[in-house]
C-alpha positions, 0 to 999 in steps of 0.5 A: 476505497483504496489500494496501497502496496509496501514491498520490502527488497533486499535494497530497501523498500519500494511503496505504490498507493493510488489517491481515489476517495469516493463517496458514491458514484457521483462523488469522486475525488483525488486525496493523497494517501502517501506521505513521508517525513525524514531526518537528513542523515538520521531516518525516513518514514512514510505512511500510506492509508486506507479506509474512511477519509476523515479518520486517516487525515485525522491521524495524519494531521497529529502526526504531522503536528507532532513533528513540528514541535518535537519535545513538546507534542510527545510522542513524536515519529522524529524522536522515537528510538526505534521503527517499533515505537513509531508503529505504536505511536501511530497505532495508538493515535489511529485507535484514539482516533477511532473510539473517539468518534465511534463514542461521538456517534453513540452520545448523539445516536448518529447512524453516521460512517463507520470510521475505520482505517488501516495504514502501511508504515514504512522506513528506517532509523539509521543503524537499524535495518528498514521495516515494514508495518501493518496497522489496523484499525484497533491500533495494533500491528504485525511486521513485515517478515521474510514470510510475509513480504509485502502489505496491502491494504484497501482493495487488495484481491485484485493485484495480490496474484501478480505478486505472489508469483513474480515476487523476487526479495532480490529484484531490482527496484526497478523490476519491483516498480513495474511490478506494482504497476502491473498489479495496480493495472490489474486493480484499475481494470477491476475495480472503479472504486480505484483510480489514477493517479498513483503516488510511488515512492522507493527507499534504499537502505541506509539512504534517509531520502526518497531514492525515486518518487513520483505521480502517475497521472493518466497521461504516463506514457509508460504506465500506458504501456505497461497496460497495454503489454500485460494485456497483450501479454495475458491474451497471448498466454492464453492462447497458448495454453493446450487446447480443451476439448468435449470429445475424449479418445476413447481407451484402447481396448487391445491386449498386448 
């Protein structure tokens, strides 16, 4: 399994995703599932996935493919007007993708995978505004709204509380960052199916190049101790909160 985040700010756009693939418990491994293709000055895309492996890097090749020979290989995310027709270009390679090999499976009668996935697109067109993405495995996509702020995708349930609550639009990246990194903990801590090390990437408005990116091995001093504080922190709420007990008082039975 997987968890990816794309969070859209007042600044821009900030995107976490960690890079665990597991075929059972015998057989993990480490996959990128960020990726990202700009035109200096012009745009910035990135893409994050989930979902069966050989079906997303499927996806991933064409699209890279196609923005090497722009013109030739239609149609390509370098060339699209608009971050609308970028989400229906890949939607539509996602879903051919998927029946693809879904029609490959019933002409051999094969009970192989199921190949789904969903992906999180995420960038700007320079003179629009950055837009945020969520593509299913049918091929069709829903934006990224003042409602709905941010997408995840994978395992979703164990960070999503975190956000909702802290969730500012008008927070820094910086606080945006280490927001994510505490719902990441709080997934790595629950779930095994996801792992370090985590790819993040942060997009400012109108800048056509990542403004921050980098890997957060196991070895990060500061995710360590964003794991340890928010631990320290919960255990700390906890105990301050009033105190249960089995015995009621008793209502008083005296009339004024």
């Amino acid at each position: 399994m997987t968890y990816c985040v794309g969070m859209t700010l007042d600044k821009g756009l900030v995107l976490m995703s960690d890079t665990r693939t597991n075929s059972g418990v015998d057989n993990i491994s480490v996959f990128r599932k960020m990726f990202h293709w700009s035109v200096p000055g012009e745009r910035i895309i990135s893409l994050m996935t989930a979902g069966n492996l050989a079906t997303t890097q499927a996806v991933v090749s064409q699209v890279e493919e196609r923005t090497k020979a722009p013109g030739e290989r239609r149609p390509s995310i370098l060339e699209a007007p608009t971050m609308f027709q970028v989400a229906t270009a890949v939607g539509a390679m996602l879903r051919d993708v998927i029946t693809s090999r879904q029609a490959d499976n019933r002409d051999t009668g094969s009970n192989g995978p199921r190949f789904t996935a969903s992906m999180i697109l995420a960038g700007q067109i320079k003179g629009m505004e950055p837009r945020l993405f969520l593509i299913y495995p049918e091929g069709n996509f829903i934006e990224a709204s003042f409602d709905t702020p941010f997408f995840q995708i994978g395992e979703t349930k164990y960070g999503r509380p975190i956000i909702l609550r802290a969730y500012d639009r008008a927070m820094s990246f910086e606080d945006a960052v280490k927001l994510l990194m505490v719902s990441f903990d709080s997934t790595l801590a629950a779930n095994l199916s996801v792992g370090l090390p985590l790819d993040m990437m942060v997009i400012q408005r109108d800048n056509f190049e990542p403004l921050h990116q980098r890997r957060i091995l196991n070895t990060d001093t500061y995710f360590r101790s964003i794991s340890t504080s928010w631990s320290d922190a919960l255990r700390s709420a906890f105990h301050s909160l009033p105190d249960y007990t089995f015995y009621q008082e008793k209502p008083s039975t005296e009339v004024e």
